[in-house]
PLY file of the C-alpha trace (Angstrom):
ply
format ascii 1.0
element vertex 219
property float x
property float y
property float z
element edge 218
property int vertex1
property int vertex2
end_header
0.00 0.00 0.00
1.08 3.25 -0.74
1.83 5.93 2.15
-0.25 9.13 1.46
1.45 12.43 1.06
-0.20 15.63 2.19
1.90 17.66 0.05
4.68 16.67 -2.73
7.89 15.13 -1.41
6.74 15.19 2.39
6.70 11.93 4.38
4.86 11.17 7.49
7.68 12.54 9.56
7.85 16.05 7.48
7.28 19.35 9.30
7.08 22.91 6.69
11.04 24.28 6.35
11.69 27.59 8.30
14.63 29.07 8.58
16.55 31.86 10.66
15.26 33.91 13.71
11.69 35.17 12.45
11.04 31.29 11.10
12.01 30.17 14.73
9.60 32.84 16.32
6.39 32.18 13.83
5.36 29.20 15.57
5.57 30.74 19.23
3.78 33.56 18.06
1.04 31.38 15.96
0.88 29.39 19.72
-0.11 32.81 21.68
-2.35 34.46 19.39
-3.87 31.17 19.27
-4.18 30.75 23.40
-4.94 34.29 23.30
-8.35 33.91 21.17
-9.32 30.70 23.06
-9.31 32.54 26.05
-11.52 34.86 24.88
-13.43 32.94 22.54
-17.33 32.18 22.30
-18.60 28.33 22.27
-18.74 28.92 18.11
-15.63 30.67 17.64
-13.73 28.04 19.81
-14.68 25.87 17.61
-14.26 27.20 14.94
-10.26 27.75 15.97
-10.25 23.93 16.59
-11.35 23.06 13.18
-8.52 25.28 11.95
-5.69 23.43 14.52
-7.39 19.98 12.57
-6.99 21.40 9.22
-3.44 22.89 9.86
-2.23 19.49 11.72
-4.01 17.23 9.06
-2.65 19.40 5.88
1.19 18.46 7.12
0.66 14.53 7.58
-2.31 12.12 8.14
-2.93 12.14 11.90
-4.87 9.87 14.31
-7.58 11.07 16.57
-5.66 10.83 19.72
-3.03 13.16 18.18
-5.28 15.50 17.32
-7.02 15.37 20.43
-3.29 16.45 21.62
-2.81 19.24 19.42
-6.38 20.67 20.42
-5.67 20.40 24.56
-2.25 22.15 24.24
-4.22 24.77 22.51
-6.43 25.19 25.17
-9.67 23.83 23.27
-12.57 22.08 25.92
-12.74 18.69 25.58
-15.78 19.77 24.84
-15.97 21.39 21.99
-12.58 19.02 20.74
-14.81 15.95 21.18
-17.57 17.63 18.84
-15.44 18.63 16.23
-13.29 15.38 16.18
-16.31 13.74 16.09
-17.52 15.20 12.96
-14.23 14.70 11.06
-14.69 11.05 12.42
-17.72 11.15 10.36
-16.85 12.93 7.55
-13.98 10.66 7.04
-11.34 12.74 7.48
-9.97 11.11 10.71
-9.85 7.44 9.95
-7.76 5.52 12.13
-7.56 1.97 10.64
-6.59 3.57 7.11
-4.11 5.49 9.02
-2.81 2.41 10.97
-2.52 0.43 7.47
-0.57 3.36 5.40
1.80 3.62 8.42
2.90 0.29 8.90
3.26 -0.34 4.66
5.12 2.87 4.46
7.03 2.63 7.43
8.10 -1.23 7.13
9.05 -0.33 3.02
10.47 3.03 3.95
12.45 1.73 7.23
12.27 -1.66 7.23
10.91 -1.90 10.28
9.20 -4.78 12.20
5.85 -5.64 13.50
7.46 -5.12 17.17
8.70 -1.39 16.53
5.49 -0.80 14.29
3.83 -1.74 16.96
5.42 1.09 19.51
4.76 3.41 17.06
0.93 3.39 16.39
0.65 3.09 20.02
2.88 6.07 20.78
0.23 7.70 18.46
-2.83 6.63 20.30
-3.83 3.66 17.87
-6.16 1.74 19.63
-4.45 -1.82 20.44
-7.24 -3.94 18.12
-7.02 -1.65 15.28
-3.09 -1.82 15.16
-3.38 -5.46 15.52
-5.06 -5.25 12.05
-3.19 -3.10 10.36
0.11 -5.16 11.83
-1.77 -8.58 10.28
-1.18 -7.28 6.81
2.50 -7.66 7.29
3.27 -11.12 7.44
6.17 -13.72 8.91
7.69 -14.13 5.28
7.58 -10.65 4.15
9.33 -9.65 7.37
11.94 -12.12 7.02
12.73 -11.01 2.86
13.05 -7.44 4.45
14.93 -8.60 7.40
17.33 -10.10 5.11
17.59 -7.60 1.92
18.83 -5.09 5.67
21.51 -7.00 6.56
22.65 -8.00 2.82
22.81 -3.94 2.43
24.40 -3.07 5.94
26.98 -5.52 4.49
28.06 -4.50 1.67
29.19 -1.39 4.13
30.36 -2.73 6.79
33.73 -3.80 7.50
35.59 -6.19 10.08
35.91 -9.51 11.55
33.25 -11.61 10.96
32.14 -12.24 14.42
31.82 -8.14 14.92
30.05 -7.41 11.81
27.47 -10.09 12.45
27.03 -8.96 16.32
26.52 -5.36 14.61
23.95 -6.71 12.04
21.97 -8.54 14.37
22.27 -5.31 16.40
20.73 -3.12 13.79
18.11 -5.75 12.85
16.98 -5.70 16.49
16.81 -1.61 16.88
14.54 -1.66 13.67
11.85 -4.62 16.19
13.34 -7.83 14.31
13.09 -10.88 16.90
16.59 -12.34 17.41
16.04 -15.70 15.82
14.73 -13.54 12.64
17.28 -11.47 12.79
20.27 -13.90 13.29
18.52 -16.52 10.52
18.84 -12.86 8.05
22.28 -12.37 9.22
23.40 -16.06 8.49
21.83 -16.29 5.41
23.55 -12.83 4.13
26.90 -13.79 5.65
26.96 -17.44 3.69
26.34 -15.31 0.81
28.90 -12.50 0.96
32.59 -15.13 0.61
33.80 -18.34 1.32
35.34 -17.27 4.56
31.83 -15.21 5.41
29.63 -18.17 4.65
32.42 -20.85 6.46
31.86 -18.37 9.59
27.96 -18.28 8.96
27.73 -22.04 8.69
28.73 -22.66 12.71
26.01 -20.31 13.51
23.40 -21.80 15.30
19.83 -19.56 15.00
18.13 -21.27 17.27
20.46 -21.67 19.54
21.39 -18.30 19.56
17.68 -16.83 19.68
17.55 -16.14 23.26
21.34 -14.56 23.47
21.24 -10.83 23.96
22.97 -9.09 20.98
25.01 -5.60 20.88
23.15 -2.95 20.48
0 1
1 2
2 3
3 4
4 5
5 6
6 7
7 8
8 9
9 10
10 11
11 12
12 13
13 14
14 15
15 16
16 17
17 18
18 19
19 20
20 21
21 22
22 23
23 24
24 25
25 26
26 27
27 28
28 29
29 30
30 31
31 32
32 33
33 34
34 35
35 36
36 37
37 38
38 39
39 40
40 41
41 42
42 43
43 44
44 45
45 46
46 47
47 48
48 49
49 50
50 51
51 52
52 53
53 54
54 55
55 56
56 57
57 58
58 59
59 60
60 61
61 62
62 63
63 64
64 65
65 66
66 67
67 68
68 69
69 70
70 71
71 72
72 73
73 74
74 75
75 76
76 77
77 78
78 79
79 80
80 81
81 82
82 83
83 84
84 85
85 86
86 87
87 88
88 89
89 90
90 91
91 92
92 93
93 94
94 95
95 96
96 97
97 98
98 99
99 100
100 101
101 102
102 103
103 104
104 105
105 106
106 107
107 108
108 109
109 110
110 111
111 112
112 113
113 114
114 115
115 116
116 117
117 118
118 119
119 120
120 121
121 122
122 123
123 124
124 125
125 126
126 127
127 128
128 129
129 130
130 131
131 132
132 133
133 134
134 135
135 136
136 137
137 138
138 139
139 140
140 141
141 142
142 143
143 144
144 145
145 146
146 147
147 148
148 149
149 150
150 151
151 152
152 153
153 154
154 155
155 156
156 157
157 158
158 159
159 160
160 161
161 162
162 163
163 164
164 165
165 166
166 167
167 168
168 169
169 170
170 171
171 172
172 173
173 174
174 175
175 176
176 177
177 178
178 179
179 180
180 181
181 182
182 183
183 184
184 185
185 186
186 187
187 188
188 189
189 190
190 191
191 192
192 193
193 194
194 195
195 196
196 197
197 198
198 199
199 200
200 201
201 202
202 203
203 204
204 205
205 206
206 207
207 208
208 209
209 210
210 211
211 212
212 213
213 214
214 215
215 216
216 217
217 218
């Protein structure tokens, strides 16, 4: 699945650029004129500020509800009034959390590589309920995990240099930062290793993955 794009050649982790002084004091400024008029705001014009937070947050990168609901509190918005306008973008469509769970773990696992573990972390760091990142995390399965798992280490590789008992500590290592399981990640190591030389693969052949599932790697 493709990763949707709010605007050309941003990611789900892009901010807008700013530069220099006055680009460094636009968004404290935009944060107190924005606590200034929820202060003083009506019912309707409160919520009519918290619509434009949505829009604003939304038109950088898809967000889930929870982050929203964030965004809106360290505004100053009521829960309130941020539970009746999140609740209409819920039904308008434009807060969907499931579709935002599934376009973050395809992008993020073909982007990064990452894992189903460190996936996981993530839509929960963003307030994904647990059942609907379970879903989205289904859709990535045990094989497709271990191709990616692999096609990492068989890059890292090519880069890294050493004795062979270092560079597959520090491949294992990298796998395991990016939520790889140690037997997958050893198994991806072993398999790039024996592929790499005759001395790599003699190495890689008196590595036992199961054996060595449980053994805590370098970091």
């Amino acid at each position: 699945m493709t990763s949707r794009r709010a605007r050309a050649g941003r990611g789900w982790d892009a901010s807008p650029p700013r530069t220099g002084d006055a680009a460094a004091a636009a968004p404290r400024r935009g944060r107190r004129n924005a606590d200034a008029a929820t202060s003083s705001a009506s019912p309707t014009d409160e919520a009519e500020l918290a619509r434009e937070l949505c829009l604003r947050q939304l038109a950088v990168r898809p967000r889930t509800r929870a982050e929203l609901a964030r965004a809106l509190t360290r505004r100053g918005i009521s829960a309130e009034v941020a539970t009746a306008v999140l609740d209409r973008y819920d039904e308008v469509g434009m807060i969907d959390d499931a579709a935002f769970a599934r376009a973050w773990v395809s992008s993020r696992h073909a982007g990064r590589g990452l894992a189903r573990r460190a996936l996981a972390t993530e839509l929960r760091q963003r307030g994904v309920d647990g059942d609907v990142a379970k879903a989205a995390l289904g859709e990535l399965d045990d094989e497709t995990e271990a191709e990616t798992a692999r096609a990492l280490a068989e890059r890292k590789l090519r880069a890294t240099r050493g004795e062979p008992d270092a560079v597959f500590r520090r491949l294992v290592g990298m796998l395991a930062r990016k939520g790889y399981s140690p037997g997958v990640a050893i198994r991806a190591v072993k398999e790039a290793l024996a592929a790499q030389s005759a001395e790599a693969a003699e190495f890689a052949e008196q590595i036992d993955a199961e054996a060595l599932s449980d053994v805590e790697v370098d970091p």
